[in-house]
DRENMI-326814 format. One record per residue (C-alpha): x, y, z; residue in three letters; chain. Coordinates in steps of 0.02 Angstrom, whole numbers. Layout:
N
{east X	north Y	up Z	code ALA	unit A}
...
//
This chain:
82
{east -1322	north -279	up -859	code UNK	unit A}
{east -1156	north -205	up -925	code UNK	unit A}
{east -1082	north -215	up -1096	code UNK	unit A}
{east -919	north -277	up -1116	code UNK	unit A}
{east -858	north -100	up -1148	code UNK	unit A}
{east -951	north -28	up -999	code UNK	unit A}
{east -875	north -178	up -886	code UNK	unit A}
{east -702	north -163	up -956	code UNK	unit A}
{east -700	north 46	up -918	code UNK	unit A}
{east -768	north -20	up -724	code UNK	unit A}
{east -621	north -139	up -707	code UNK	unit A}
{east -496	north -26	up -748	code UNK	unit A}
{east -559	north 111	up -674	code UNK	unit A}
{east -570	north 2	up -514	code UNK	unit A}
{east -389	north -62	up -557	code UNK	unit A}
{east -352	north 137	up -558	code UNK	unit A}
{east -405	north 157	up -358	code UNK	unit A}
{east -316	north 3	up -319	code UNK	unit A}
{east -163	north 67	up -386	code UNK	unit A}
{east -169	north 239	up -321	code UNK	unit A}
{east -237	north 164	up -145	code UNK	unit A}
{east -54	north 59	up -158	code UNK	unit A}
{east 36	north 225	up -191	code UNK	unit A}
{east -27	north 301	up -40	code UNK	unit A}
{east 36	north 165	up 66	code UNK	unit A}
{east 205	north 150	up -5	code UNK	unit A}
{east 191	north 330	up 50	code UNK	unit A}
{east 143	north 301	up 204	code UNK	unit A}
{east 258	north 167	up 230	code UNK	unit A}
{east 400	north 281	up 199	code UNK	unit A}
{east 342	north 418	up 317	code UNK	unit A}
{east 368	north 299	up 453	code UNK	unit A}
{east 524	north 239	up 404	code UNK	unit A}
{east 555	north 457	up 406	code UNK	unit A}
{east 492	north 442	up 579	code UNK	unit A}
{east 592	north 312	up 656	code UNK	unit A}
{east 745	north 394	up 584	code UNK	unit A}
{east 702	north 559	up 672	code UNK	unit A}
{east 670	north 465	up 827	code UNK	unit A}
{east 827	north 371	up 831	code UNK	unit A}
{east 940	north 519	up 777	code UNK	unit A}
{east 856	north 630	up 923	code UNK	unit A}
{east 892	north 488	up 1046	code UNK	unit A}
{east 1072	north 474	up 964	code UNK	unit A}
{east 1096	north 308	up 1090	code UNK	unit A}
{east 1163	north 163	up 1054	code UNK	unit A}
{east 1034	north 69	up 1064	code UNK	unit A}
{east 902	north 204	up 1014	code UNK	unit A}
{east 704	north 189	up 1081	code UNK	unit A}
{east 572	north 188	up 936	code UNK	unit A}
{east 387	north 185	up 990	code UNK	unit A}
{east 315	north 6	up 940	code UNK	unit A}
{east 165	north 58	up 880	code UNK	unit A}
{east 290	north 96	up 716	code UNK	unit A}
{east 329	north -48	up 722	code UNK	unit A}
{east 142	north -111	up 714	code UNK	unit A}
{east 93	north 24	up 603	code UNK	unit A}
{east 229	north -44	up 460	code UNK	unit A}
{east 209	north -213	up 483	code UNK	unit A}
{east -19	north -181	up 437	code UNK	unit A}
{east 34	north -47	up 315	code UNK	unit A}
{east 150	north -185	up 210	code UNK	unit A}
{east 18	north -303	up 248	code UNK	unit A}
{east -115	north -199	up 155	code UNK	unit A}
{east 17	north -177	up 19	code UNK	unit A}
{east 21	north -355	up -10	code UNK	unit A}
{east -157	north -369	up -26	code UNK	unit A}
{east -172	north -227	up -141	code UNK	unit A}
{east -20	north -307	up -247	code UNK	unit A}
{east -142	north -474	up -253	code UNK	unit A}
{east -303	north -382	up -290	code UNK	unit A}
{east -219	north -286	up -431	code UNK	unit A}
{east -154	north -454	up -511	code UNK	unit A}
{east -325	north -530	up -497	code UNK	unit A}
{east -400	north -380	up -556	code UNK	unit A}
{east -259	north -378	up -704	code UNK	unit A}
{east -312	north -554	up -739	code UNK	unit A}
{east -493	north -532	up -744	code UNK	unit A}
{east -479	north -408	up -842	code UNK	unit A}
{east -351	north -502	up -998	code UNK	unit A}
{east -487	north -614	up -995	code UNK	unit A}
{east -617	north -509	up -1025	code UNK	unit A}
//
């Protein structure tokens, strides 16, 4: 069984991942949005072709964001309580 100090260091060292795990797909999310602005500028059409699986790919990634965003406030208020 943990201590209250050893369970407090796991939460927020857990809360640590989450946030750098929500870094790395606001990253991501931006290299697509990179992406689609290449493609569209190399097409230079008016009404420009973008792959949909971009589409698909953003629409999961911010998806996963907003499941990280919840898990970090649950882990935030687990861990007040504590």
């Amino acid at each position: 069984m943990f201590s209250l100090s050893e369970l407090q260091a796991q939460v927020s060292a857990f809360r640590e991942k989450l946030l750098e795990a929500t870094e790395h797909t606001n990253r991501a999310l931006e290299l697509l949005d990179e992406a689609r602005q290449t493609i569209v500028e190399a097409y230079d059409q008016a009404r420009p072709w973008v792959p949909e699986e971009i589409a698909v790919a953003e629409e999961r990634l911010r998806a996963d964001l907003q499941r990280l965003i919840a898990a970090g406030e649950l882990i935030d208020g687990y861990r007040s309580r504590l």
